[in-house]
N, C-alpha and C positions, 0 to 999 in steps of 0.2 A: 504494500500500500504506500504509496507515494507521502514522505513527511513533506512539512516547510519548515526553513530556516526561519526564525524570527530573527529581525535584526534588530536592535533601536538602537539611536544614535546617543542616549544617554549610557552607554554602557560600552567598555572599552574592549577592542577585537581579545577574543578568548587566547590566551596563551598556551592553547596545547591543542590535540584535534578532537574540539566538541563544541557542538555548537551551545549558546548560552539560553536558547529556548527551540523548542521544535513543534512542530502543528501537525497531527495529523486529522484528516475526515475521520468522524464518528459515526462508522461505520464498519464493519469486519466486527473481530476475533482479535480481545488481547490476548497477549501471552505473557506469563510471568515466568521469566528461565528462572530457578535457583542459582545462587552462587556456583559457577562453574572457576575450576581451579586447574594444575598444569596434569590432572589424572587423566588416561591416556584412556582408552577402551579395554587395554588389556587390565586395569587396575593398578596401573604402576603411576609413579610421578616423571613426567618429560619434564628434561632441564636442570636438574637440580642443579640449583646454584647459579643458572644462567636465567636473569629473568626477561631476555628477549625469547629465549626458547620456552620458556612457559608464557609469557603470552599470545604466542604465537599457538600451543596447543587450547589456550583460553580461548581464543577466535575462535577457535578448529570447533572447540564444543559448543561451543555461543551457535556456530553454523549450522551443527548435527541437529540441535534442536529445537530453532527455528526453524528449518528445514522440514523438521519430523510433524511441525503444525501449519506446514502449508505456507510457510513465506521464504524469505532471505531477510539477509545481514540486513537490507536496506531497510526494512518492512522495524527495527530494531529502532526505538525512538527515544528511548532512555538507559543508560547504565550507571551504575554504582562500583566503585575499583576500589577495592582494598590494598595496598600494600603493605610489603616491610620496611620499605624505603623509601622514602618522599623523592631521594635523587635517583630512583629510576626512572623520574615523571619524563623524561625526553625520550628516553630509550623505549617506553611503554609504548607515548606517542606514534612514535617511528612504526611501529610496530601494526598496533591501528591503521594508520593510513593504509596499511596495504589491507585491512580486510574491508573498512567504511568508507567506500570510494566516492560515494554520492553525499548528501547531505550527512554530516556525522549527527549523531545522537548529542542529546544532552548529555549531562557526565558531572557526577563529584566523585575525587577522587580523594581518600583517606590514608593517612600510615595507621598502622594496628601494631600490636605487640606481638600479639601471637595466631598463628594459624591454625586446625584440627591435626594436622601434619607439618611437621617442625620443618619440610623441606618445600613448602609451600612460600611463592613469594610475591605472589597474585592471586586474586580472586575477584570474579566480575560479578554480576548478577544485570538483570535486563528486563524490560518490559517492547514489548512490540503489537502492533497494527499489522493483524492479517488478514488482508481482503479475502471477503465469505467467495469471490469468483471461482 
């Protein structure tokens, strides 16, 4: 389902890739992913200790199921990032761009102390719009 950026001019371009409001038609099918983390399908952790390769498997599961409720990444209109490390915030970014290529999602993104798994160094969680078509 097609978001909008919101833009207003009282509010300064966002510093990482997310947009600072997004619109979508109400209409579809939300979907609320759970916190997806760098847990692979076989049950193991991808990355550890690398947190571009766990957010790269974070997309990968964000995709699986979105997917599995009838939309894409795009159809994704808000997320929430947990991390360990606030100075991963560029490396995260980078990372992003290549799964949210159309309008990004809104986005806060938090450091935390601790994860369910000590080797966890991301965790996203997401809400989407997916058209009933």
């Amino acid at each position: 389902m097609p978001k909008q950026e919101i833009v207003s001019p009282e509010l300064a371009e966002p510093n990482g890739h997310f947009a600072q409001a997004t619109m979508a038609p109400a209409r579809g099918r939300l979907v609320f992913i759970s916190g997806m983390t760098a847990r692979n399908r076989e049950g193991g952790v991808t990355g550890v200790g690398d947190v571009r390769a766990q957010t790269h498997q974070v997309c990968q599961n964000l995709k699986a199921a979105v997917e599995a409720a009838g939309g894409t990444l795009d159809d994704i209109v808000r997320v929430d990032v947990y991390v360990r490390n606030m100075e991963d915030f560029d490396a995260i970014h980078e990372v992003r761009r290549q799964y949210f290529t159309g309008v990004p999602p809104a986005s806060t993104m938090v450091e935390v102390s601790k994860f369910v798994n000590k080797d966890y160094l991301i965790e996203i969680n997401a809400i989407a719009v997916v058209d009933d078509a």
